[in-house]
Phi, psi and omega in degrees: 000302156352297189281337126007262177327314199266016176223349162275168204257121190217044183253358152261040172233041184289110139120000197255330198242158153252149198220113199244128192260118168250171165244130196292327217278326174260136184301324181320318189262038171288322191284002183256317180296329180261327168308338179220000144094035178277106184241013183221165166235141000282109128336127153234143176229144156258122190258181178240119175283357193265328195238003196038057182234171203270149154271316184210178177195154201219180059298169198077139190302135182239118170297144187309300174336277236265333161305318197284295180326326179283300175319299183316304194303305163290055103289319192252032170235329219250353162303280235286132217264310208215137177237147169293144170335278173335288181318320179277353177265334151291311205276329181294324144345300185303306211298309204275330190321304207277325203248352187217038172324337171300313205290303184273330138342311184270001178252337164294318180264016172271340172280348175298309192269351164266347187247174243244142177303329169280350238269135205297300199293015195294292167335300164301301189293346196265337190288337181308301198290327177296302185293347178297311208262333180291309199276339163289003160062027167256060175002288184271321163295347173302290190312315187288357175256326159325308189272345173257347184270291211288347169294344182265357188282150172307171166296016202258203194294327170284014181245332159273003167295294180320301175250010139276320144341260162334321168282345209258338193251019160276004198229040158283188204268330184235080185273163195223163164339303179303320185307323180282342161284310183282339168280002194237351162272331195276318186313304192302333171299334220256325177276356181274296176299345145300321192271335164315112198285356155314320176278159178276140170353302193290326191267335167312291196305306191278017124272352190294281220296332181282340169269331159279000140311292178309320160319298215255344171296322185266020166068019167244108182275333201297293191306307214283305156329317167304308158322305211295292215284342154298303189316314198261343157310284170005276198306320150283005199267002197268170165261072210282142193261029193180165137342288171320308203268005196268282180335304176342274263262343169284328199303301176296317165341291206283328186280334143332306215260336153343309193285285184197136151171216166223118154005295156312340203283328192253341185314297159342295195264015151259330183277333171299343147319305153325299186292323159304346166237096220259351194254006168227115214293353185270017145294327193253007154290314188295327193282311213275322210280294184342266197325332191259359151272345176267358162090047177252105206216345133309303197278005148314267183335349190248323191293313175322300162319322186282303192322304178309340207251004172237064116066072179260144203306199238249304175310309188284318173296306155351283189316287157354302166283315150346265170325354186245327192288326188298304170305309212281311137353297190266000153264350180068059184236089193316270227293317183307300178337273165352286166313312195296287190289005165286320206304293173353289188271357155297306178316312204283347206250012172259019191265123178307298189281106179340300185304336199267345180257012172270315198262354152275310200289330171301333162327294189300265148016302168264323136005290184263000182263331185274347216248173177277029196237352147315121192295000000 
């Protein structure tokens, strides 16, 4: 999104936004980060200066189209004199997605029930809602409004949002019957939205993975291999025109090779990122996460180091160290292990967002309690 941002042409909205970038990593913005519940990245907000309440809100990687789409629309809620019913049940929506995701599922679809069969945001409340019910863990309605939403959508960016969504809730904690009815309606959508050249990156990688989820639900390791090494052809074929898109493009590596494959397939092209980028510690977190799946587990540890020495916030330092303690673990080095996650939960307590330094440090926490580093 960065490399997005930082080459599209947006001067006609010169003078309309004021445009502010945080970061989870500095402590200054816990209080903006705990006031609007930005718990996933990327976030966007259109705020209202006059009332500070969200006019709109987004998650997630976004196509220039779908940027523009968003900025209008919070313009034209922090604008507006008068709103339609439908329109204030979206934007109370908008208001409520980060921190009351149940809460906003229901205002989206009460705004679906209020408006008019034209209505220009129909699309928008639907693709809203399929993510409202994925994070609110309603599953199987998540899906099944996937499949009844994204068959009537136009082809753009919201019918594939729309069904990376919907794929992402065939993969709950408690799969049931309905999961197999509904993949076999949802798949064909889901290979229909590959092939669009509209869609983005970020939502291409959560269908790739989610179709090799479903492959490995079904014990066909064959398949969910296929999907991956299409997905990492892709990746490779591309040429990042920047730092940001170099990272883009290891995050979907490492999150492919998450699923199933081997390790090694990628090691080659994170180190070399790594080395292209000598100022980011998240190359060599990303490089650390590997190597330690590939049981390389000196040279995890040596890297974990070089990430630290690139002076990384408060998040990043955590992960890091995580990751170094887990190699030091899997080497059996008890007292080292130890040190590295008390160094942890110091880092954590430097974490902007409450919630999020309440839920590493238990993290961290269980860490030492599981680990070979018990005095």
């Amino acid at each position: 999104m960065r490399d997005l941002l930082a080459h599209a042409d947006l001067t006609r909205y010169a003078g309309q936004f004021v445009w502010l970038e945080l970061s989870y990593d500095e402590p200054q913005n816990r209080e903006f980060l705990n006031k609007y519940g930005a718990n996933a990245t990327p976030t966007f907000f259109v705020i209202n200066p006059r009332d500070e309440l969200v006019a709109a809100m987004q998650t997630g990687a976004l196509s220039l189209p779908e940027l523009k789409q968003f900025l209008n629309r919070g313009a034209s809620e922090v604008s507006a004199g008068r709103e339609t019913p439908a329109d204030a049940a979206l934007r109370r929506g908008d208001t409520l997605m980060a921190q009351q995701p149940a809460e906003a599922a229901r205002e989206y679809l009460q705004a679906l029930q209020l408006a008019p069969v034209d209505w220009p945001q129909r699309e928008l409340a639907e693709a809203s809602a399929v993510q409202a019910l994925h994070d609110s863990q309603k599953w199987q309605q998540c899906t099944e409004s996937a499949v009844s939403y994204a068959g009537k959508m136009k082809r753009d960016v919201l019918f594939v949002r729309t069904v990376a969504s919907g794929m992402w809730c065939l993969h709950s904690p408690n799969a049931a019957a309905w999961v197999d009815t509904q993949l076999e309606k949802l798949q064909p959508l889901a290979e229909e939205a590959l092939s669009l050249p509209i869609s983005v990156r970020d939502h291409r990688d959560s269908i790739y993975r989610t179709l090799m989820y479903s492959a490995m639900a079904r014990k066909d390791e064959a398949t969910a291999l296929k999907w991956g090494e299409r997905w990492l052809a892709e990746l490779d074929a591309i040429k990042p025109h920047s730092d940001d898109e170099r990272s883009a493009l290891d995050i979907a590596r490492v999150e492919n090779l998450q699923v199933v494959g081997d390790p090694t397939r990628i090691l080659p092209a994170l180190r070399t990122s790594e080395q292209a980028m000598p100022g980011n510690y998240t190359a060599s977190m990303r490089l650390a996460q590997m190597e330690v799946a590939a049981k390389q587990y000196e040279e995890a540890i040596s890297t974990c180091r070089r990430g630290l020495a690139r002076n990384p916030g408060a998040m990043s330092r955590v992960w890091l160290l995580e990751i170094e303690a887990e190699a030091l673990d899997a080497k059996g080095r008890a007292g080292e292990v130890r040190q590295v996650l008390q160094e942890a939960l110091t880092a954590a307590e430097q974490i902007p967002s409450k919630e999020s330094q309440e839920r590493v440090i238990t993290g961290i926490k269980r860490m030492l309690s599981s680990s070979n580093a018990q005095p």
